[in-house]
C-alpha positions as CSV (number, residue, x, y, z in Angstrom):
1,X,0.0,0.0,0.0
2,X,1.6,3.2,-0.8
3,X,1.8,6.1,1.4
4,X,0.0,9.0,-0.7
5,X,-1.1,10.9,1.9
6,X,-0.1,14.7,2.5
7,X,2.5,15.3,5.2
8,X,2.4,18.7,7.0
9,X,5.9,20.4,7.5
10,X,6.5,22.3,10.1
11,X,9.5,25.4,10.2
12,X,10.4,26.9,13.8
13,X,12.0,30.2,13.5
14,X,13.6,31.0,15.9
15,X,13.4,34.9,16.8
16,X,16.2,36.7,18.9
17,X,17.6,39.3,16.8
18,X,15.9,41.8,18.6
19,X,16.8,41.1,21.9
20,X,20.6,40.4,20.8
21,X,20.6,43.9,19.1
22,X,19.3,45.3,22.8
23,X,21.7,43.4,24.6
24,X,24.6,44.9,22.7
25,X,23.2,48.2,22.5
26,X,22.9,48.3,26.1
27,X,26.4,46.7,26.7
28,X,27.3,49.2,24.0
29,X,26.1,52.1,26.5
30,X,28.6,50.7,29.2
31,X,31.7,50.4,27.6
32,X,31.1,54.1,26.8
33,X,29.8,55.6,30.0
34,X,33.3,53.4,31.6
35,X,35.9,54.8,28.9
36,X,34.4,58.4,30.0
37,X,34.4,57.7,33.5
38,X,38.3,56.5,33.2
39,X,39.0,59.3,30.5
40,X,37.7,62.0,32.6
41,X,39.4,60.5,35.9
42,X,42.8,60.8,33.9
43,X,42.0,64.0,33.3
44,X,41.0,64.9,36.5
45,X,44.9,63.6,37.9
46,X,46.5,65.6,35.0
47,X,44.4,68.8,36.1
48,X,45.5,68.2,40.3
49,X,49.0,67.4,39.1
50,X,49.6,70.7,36.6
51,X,48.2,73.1,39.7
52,X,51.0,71.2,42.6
53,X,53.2,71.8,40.1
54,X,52.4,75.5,39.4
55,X,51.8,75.2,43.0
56,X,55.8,74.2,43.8
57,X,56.6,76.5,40.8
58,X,55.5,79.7,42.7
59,X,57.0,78.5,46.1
60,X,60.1,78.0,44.7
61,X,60.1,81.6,42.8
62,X,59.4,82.9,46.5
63,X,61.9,81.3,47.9
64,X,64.7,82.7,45.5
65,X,63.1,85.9,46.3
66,X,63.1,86.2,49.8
67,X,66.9,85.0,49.6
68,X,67.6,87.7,47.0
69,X,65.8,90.2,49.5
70,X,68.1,88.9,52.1
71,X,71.2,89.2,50.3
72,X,70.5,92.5,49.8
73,X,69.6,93.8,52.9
């Protein structure tokens, strides 16, 4: 007996793309909002390091004047 009758075929699709494009977007989001954190920390250090050193600049310039005032007095 032959087997004539119609066979139903089923396709899953399976659906994700959405969800993946969120989950990158949002680990997207991170990265950034880290790099600016780090960048703007460096920055931060640079900014405290160039006023100690203007700081120890204008000292020092003090310093050499007082002696110089000293010298001659």
């Amino acid at each position: 007996m032959a087997d004539n009758d119609p066979k139903t075929v089923y396709i899953e699709r399976r659906s994700g793309g959405g969800l993946m494009a969120i989950v990158a977007l949002v680990a997207l989001i991170v990265i950034a909002a880290l790099a600016y954190t780090y960048i703007e920390s460096n920055n931060n250090k640079n900014d405290a390091i160039t006023t100690a050193a203007g700081k120890v600049g204008d000292a020092a310039q003090d310093v050499g004047q007082s002696a110089k005032d000293a010298t001659d007095q």
